[in-house]
N, C-alpha and C positions, 0 to 999 in steps of 0.2 A: 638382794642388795644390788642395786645400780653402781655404775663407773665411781658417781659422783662419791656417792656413799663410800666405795672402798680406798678413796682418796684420803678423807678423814678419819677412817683406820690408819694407814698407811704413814698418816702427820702425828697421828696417838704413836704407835709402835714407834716411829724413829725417834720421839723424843721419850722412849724409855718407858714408856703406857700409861706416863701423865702427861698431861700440857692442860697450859691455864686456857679459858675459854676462847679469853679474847686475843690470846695469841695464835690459836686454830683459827679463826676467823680473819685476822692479819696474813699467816701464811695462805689462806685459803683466796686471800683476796690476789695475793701476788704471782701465785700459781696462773691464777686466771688473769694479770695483767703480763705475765713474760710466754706464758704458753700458745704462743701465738700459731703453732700448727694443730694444737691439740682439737677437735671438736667441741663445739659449743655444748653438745649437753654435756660431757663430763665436769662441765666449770659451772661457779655458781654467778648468777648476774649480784651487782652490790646499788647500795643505796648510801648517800652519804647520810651520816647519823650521829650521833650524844658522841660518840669516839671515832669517829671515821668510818673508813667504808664498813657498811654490815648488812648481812643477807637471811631476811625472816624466812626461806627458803631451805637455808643451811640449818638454824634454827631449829626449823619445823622436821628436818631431814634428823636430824644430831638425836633428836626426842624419838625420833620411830626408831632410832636404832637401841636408844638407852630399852624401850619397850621391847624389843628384838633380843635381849639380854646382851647384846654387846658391850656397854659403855657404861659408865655410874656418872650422872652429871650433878655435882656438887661445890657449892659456895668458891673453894682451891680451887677446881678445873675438873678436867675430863680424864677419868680412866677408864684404863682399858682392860674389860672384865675376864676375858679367855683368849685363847689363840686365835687368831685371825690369820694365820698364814692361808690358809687355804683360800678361802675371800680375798686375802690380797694379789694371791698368784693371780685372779682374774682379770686382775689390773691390767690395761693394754699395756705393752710395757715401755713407752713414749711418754705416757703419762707420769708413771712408776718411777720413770730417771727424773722427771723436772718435779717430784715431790722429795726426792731424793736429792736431786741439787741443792732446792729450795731449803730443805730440813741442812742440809753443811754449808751454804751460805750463810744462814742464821743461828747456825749451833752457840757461836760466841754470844752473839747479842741478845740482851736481855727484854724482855717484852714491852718495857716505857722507851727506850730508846728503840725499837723494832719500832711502834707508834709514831715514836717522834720522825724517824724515816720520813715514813708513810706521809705524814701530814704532809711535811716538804716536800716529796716526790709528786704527789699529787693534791693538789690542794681545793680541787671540786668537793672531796668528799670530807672537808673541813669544815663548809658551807653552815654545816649544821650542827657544829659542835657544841656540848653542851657549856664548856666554856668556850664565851662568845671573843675572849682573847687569842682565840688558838684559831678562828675563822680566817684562812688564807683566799676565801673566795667566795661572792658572792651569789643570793638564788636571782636568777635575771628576772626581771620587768619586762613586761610585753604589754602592748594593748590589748585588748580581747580583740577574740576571733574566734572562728568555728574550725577549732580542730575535732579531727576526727582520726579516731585509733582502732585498730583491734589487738586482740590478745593470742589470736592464735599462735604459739612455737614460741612464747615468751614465757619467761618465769615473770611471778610478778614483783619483783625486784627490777628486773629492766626495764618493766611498763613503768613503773612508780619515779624510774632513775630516767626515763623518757620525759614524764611528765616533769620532773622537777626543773629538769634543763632548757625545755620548753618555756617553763615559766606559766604553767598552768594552775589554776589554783582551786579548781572545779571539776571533779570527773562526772560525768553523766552518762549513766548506764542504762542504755536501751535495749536489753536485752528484754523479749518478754518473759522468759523464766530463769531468773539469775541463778543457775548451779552448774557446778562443770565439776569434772573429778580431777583438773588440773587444782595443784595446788594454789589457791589464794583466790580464785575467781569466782567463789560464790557468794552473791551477798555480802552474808554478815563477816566474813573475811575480808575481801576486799575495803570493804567500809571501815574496818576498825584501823585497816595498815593506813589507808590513805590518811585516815583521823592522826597516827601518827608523825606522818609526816607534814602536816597542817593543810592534806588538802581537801577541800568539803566531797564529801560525797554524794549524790542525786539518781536514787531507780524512780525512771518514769518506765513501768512495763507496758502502759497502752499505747508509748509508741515502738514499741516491737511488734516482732510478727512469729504469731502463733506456731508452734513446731509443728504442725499437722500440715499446715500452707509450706514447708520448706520441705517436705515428704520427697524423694523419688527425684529432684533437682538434677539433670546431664549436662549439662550444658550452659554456654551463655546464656543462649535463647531462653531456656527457660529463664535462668535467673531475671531477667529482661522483664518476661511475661510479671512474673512474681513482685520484680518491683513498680510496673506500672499498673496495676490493682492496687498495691500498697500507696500508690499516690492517688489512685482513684477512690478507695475505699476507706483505706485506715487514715491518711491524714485528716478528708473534711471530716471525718467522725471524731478526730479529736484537738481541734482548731484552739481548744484551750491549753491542749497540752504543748503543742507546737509554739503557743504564743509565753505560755509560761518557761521553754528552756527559752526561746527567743530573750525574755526577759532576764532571765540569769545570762544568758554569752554575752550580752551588754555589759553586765556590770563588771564582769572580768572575764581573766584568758579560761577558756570552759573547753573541755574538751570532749564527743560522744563516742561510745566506748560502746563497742561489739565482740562478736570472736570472732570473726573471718578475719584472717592476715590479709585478703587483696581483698582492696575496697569496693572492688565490679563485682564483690560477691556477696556483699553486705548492702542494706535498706537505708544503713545510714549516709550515705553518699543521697540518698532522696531527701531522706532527712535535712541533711548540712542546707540543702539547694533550697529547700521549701523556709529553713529560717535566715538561712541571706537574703530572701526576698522581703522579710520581715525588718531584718535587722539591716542590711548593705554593709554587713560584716565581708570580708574573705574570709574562704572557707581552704583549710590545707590540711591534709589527709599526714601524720606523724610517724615519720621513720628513724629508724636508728642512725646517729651519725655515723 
């Protein structure tokens, strides 16, 4: 079990070894909005959504644990199946007091006013509510452009919560073989979350680059070497695929999507440059505010 994971024991046990889902997920969120010294992996990234902010990460976390026999997750909420003290002692204990503050700050209030908080305090993650009377905030307009992202050290919650803020409405994934053992980055993952979130999803693999050609990489220079073959070789061979996202970054804000976190180490920075010559889009590379 990871930090994160012993966090949401930690929110089960203090409220008595039940708590309803969506108020795990509220505390889960506020944790990670006040814990401002804590490290980022222990927190989950959110997504504004039907009720506010929520994290398919935590989700997908909450389910490996029920599988783990820790937890029964049913229709009421989440209990808690056996002792966890021992898991929890692993807690750093920095963290352990601000789940703990967090659980007596909220003891009194009940989980629609806990919500109702939430929307007022923050009102990005209202954006997308499924009643559209309770939207404090709007998904912004942009023109298209050629952004470009990777995913490396992200959950895909902050990528998604990147894009929406952006104002992206296109993800295009050029990876040439879409699977990664981070959660939510492979394929048919990726593609389902974005679908919920209304953004389209597009794998073009042949403009990626073959993991055999990325073998053994030390350096700038190499990577250097590597991307200038890739514009020698891999683009004129696929001049229709180049022309085809060319055609989608037109018609809205589109963004191409790798795993390298710095962009001097990713193809697609050749990429961006070979469809602004196309398009005479601007091309900006998308970081966390």
């Amino acid at each position: 079990m990871i930090n994160r994971q012993r966090a949401l024991i930690r929110f089960i046990a203090n409220e008595g070894g039940r708590i309803k889902l969506l108020r795990l997920v509220k505390l889960s969120f506020l944790l990670r909005e006040n814990a401002k010294e804590i490290p980022r992996s222990v927190l989950y990234d959110f997504i504004p959504y039907h009720y506010g902010p929520y994290s398919f990460t935590l989700n997908h976390e909450l389910r490996a644990i029920e599988r783990d026999g820790w937890v029964r997750i049913t229709e009421s909420g989440v209990e808690l199946l056996r002792s966890a003290d021992t898991e929890i002692s692993k807690l750093d204990r920095a963290v352990a007091d601000e789940v703990d503050s967090l659980t007596r700050r909220y003891r009194g209030v009940g989980t629609p006013t806990l919500v109702s908080r939430i929307y007022a305090g923050y009102p990005w993650y209202t954006s997308r509510a499924k009643d559209e009377r309770l939207r404090g905030a709007a998904s912004p307009t942009v023109p298209p452009a050629i952004f470009t992202v990777g995913y490396e050290g992200r959950m895909l919650d902050g990528l998604l919560d990147l894009l929406l803020r952006t104002g992206v409405k296109r993800l295009i994934d050029v990876r040439c073989n879409p699977v990664a053992r981070r959660f939510g980055f492979h394929r048919s993952t990726i593609e389902r979350h974005c679908g919920d979130v209304a953004i389209q999803y597009t794998h073009v693999p042949e403009l990626g680059i073959p993991s055999n050609k990325r073998a053994e990489l030390d350096g700038q220079d190499s990577y250097n070497r590597l991307f200038d073959y890739y514009e020698r070789q891999i683009l004129p061979a696929h001049k229709e695929s180049v022309n085809m996202v060319s055609s989608l970054m037109r018609k809205e804000p589109s963004a191409l999507m790798c795993m390298e976190a710095d962009a001097k180490c990713c193809h697609r920075t050749r990429l961006a440059a070979a469809v602004a010559k196309v398009t005479d889009l601007p091309a900006k590379e998308l970081i966390n505010p």
